[in-house]
N, C-alpha and C positions, 0 to 999 in steps of 0.2 A: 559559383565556387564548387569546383569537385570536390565529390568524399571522397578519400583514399583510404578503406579501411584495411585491418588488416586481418580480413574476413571474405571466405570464397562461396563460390554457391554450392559446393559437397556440405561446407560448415553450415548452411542454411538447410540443407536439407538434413541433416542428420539431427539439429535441433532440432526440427519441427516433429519428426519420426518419433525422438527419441522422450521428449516431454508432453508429446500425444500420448505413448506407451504410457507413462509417467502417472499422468492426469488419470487411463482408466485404468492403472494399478495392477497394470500389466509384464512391467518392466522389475526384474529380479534385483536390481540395483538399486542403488542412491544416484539422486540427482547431483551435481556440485559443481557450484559456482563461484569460478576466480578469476578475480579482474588485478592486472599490472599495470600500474598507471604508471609512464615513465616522460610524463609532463607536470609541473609544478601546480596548474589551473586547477583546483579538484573542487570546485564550489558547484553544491548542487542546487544551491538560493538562487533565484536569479537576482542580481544586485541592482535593488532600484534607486539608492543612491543617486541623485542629479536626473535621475529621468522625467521628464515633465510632465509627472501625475495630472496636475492644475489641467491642462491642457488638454489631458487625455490623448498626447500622444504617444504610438506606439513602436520604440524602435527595433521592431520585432528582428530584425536579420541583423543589426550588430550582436543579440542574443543567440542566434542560430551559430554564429560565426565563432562567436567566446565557447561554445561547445560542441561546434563541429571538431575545434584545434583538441578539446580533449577526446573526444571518441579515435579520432586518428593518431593518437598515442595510447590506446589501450591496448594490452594484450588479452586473449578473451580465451582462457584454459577452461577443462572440461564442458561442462553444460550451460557456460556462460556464452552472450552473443551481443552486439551491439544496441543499444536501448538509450533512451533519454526519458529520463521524468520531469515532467516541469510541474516544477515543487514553489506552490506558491503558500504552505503552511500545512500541516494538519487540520483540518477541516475549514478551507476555504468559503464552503456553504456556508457560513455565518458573514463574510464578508459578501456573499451575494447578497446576502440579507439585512445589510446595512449594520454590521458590527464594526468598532473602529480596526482595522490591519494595521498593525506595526512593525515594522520593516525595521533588519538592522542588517550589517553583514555575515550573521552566524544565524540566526532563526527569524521567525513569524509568529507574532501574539495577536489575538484579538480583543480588544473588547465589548464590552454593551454600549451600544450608540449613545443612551440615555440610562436611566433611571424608570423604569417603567413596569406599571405590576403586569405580574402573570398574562390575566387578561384584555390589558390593551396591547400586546405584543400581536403584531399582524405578517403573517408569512403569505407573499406573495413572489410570482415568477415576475421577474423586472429584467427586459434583453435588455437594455440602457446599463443596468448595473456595471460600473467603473471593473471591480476585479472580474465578474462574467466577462464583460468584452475582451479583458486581456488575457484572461483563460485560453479559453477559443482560438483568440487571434495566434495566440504563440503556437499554438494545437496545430493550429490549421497551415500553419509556416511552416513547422515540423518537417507534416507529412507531406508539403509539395515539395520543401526541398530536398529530402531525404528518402521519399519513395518508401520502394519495400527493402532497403538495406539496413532499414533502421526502427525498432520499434518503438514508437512513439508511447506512453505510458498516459492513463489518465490519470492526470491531478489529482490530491489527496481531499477528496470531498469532504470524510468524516462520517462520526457516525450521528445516529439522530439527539440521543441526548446531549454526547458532546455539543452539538451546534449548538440546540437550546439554551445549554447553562452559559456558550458563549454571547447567546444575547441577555441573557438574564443577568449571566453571574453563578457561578456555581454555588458559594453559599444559598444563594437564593433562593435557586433551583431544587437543591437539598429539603427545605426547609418547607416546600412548595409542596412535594410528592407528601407532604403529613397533610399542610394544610387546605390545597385545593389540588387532589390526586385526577379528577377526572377532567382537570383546564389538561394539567401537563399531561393526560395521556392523549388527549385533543389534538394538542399540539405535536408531541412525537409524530403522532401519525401524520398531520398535514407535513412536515419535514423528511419523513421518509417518500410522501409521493413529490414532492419537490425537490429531493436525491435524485432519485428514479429518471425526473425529467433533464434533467442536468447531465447524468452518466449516459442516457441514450444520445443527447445530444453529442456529445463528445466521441459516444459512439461510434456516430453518422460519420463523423470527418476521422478517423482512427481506422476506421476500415478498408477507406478506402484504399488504402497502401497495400491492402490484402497480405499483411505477413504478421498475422496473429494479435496478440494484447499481451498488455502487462500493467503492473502497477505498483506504488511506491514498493513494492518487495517486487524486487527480481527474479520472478519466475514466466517463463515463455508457457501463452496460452493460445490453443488454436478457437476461440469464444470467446463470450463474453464473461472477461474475468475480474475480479474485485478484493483484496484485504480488506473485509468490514472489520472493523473496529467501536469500541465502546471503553473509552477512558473512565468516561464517566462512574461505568460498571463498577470499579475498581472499591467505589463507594458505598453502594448501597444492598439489599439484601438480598438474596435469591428471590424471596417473593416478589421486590422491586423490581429488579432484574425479570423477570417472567412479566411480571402487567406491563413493565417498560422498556425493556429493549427488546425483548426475544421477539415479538410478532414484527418489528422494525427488522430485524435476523433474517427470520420467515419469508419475510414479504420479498426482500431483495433480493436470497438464493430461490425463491420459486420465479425471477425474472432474469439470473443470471443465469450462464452455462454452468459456471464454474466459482462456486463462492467459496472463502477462505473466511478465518476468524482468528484476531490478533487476540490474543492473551494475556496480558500485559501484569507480573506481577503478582504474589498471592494470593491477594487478596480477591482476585477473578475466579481461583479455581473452585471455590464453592460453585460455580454456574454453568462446570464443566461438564457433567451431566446432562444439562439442560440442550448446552450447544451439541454433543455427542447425539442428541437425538432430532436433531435438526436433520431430515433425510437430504435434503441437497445442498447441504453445507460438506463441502470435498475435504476441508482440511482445518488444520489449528497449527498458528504460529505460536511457539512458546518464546516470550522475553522475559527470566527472571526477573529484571526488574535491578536498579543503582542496588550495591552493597550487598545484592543476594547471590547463592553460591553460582558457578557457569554451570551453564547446559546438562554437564554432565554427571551432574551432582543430583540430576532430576530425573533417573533413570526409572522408578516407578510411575511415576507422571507419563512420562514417553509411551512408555508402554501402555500407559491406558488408555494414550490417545492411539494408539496405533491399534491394540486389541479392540478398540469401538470401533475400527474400520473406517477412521478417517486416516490422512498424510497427513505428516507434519514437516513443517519447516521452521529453520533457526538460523540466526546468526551466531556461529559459533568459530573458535579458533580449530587449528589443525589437528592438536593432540585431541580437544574434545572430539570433533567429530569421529575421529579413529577409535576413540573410548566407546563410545553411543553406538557406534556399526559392531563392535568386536562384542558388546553385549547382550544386545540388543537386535542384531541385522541390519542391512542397508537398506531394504524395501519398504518403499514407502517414503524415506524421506528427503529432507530440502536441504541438503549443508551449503552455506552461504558463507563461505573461507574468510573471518575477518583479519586474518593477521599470517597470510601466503606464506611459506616456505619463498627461499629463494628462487629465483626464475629454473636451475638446474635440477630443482628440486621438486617441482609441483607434480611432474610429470609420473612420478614416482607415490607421490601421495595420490592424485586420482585413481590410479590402478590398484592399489591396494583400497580403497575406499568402495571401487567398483566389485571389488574380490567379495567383500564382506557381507 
């Protein structure tokens, strides 16, 4: 089946140009990305619904096909460009690792396989594992059918404690960093070199397309690029945070080109410091967070991500973004347009955004 998109090779080279600039913080402007979807299909689950898990089979190209029809209805305005994420959950790595996967048509949950303490939890690399092989497989479908017109994203791995409290149980887990601190710092660390093996994997077959990386956030990288994340954070102390996620942080941006760090929430920014000192950590995504103020109501915050001399990027609507550049500057950041002006209208908002 032909792609048809509606994307030229000037549009491909001037991304590439322009979010390289980007990346070494060279580029006087804000990045910004808008997508027009003018097809009804907007699922980015893939719907396993009737697929014959039991069986382990994989019907990877009617999948290719159910999102080839949307990528060939997108319009792709400023620094946006054509991409596909195969979004099998927020931190899939628990489901390599024999966490139950629960599938519906709006999200992904996990659970803990069993009931098992701390200690008998065993984290091993398993190529047989049911969601690995269909990671891969769809991965790997991507990129033959799609070439270099299309950038294939890698799956949302997760981060280390997240995965852990998904085989544990997050109470648990919680409850575990008091009472056996040196199991679970054991363990984080064997889950970050079993990341590590999983994202080069993925890698290998991502590249070869040769047209950059990307990942669950829409940003075009010419390397190896990555949103870490730590949900878990959101919970525990800065001192926690420091024994237990940061060297998991450390360890992944001194193996990626280009590492980013999701923010998730207030309750994370006590740790922002910590991340700010992270020398090859490139950037910070801020999400408020359900029922807290938008983007731009966090115009101190911004700036102290920006004055540490990382990028930041956001999902933010149109007036915020235009708020956050007219107080703050464009340079530097990521606007990620959730709610576009109309199609007449975009062309008018990037330039003025580009202005700022």
């Amino acid at each position: 089946m032909t792609l048809n998109l509606k994307f030229s090779a000037q549009d491909w080279a001037r991304i590439k140009r322009d979010w390289t600039a980007w990346w070494n913080q060279e580029l006087d402007r804000p990045m910004v990305v808008v997508d027009i979807y003018e097809w009804e299909g907007k699922s980015f689950i893939p719907q396993l619904d009737g697929w014959d898990i039991e069986k382990n089979i994989f019907p990877v190209d009617p999948v290719i096909d159910h999102f080839q029809k949307m990528l060939e209805n997108v319009t792709f305005y400023g620094d946006s460009w054509p991409r596909w994420w195969p979004n099998f959950g927020a931190g899939i790595v628990a489901g390599f690792q024999g966490a139950v996967v629960g599938v519906d048509d709006n999200t992904v949950w996990f659970e803990p396989p069993q009931d098992k303490a701390l200690q008998d939890i065993r984290l091993e690399y398993d190529p047989q594992n049911f969601w690995w092989r269909w990671v891969k497989a769809i991965t790997q479908r991507a990129v033959e059918r799609w070439g270099p017109e299309v950038t294939v994203a890698t799956t949302d791995l997760g981060g280390n404690a997240d995965i852990l409290a998904s085989l544990r149980g997050t109470q648990n887990l919680l409850m575990d960093l008091y009472d056996t601190p040196d199991t679970v710092e054991g363990l984080v660390a064997q889950t970050t070199q079993l990341w590590l093996r999983y994202y080069d994997e993925l890698f290998e077959i991502i590249k070869t397309a040769d047209n950059g990386t990307t990942a669950w956030t829409p940003m075009w990288c010419p390397g190896r690029y990555y949103m870490l994340q730590s949900d878990f954070a959101y919970m525990i102390s800065p001192p926690m945070f420091e024994r237990f996620v940061l060297p998991d942080l450390e360890t992944i941006c001194n193996h990626l080109d280009y590492g980013f760090y999701h923010l998730d929430g207030k309750n994370q920014i006590p740790h922002l410091d910590m991340l700010l000192g992270i020398e090859n950590l490139y950037g910070i995504q801020w999400v408020p967070g359900d029922g807290a103020p938008p983007h731009e109501e966090w115009l101190p915050l911004l700036k102290r991500i920006r004055d540490g001399g990382k990028l930041c990027q956001i999902f933010v609507s149109a007036q915020g973004a235009l708020t956050i550049a007219r107080e703050l500057g464009g340079k530097g950041f990521a606007f990620m347009i959730n709610d576009p002006p109309a199609a007449d209208e975009i062309g008018g908002l990037i330039q003025e955004l580009y202005a700022l």
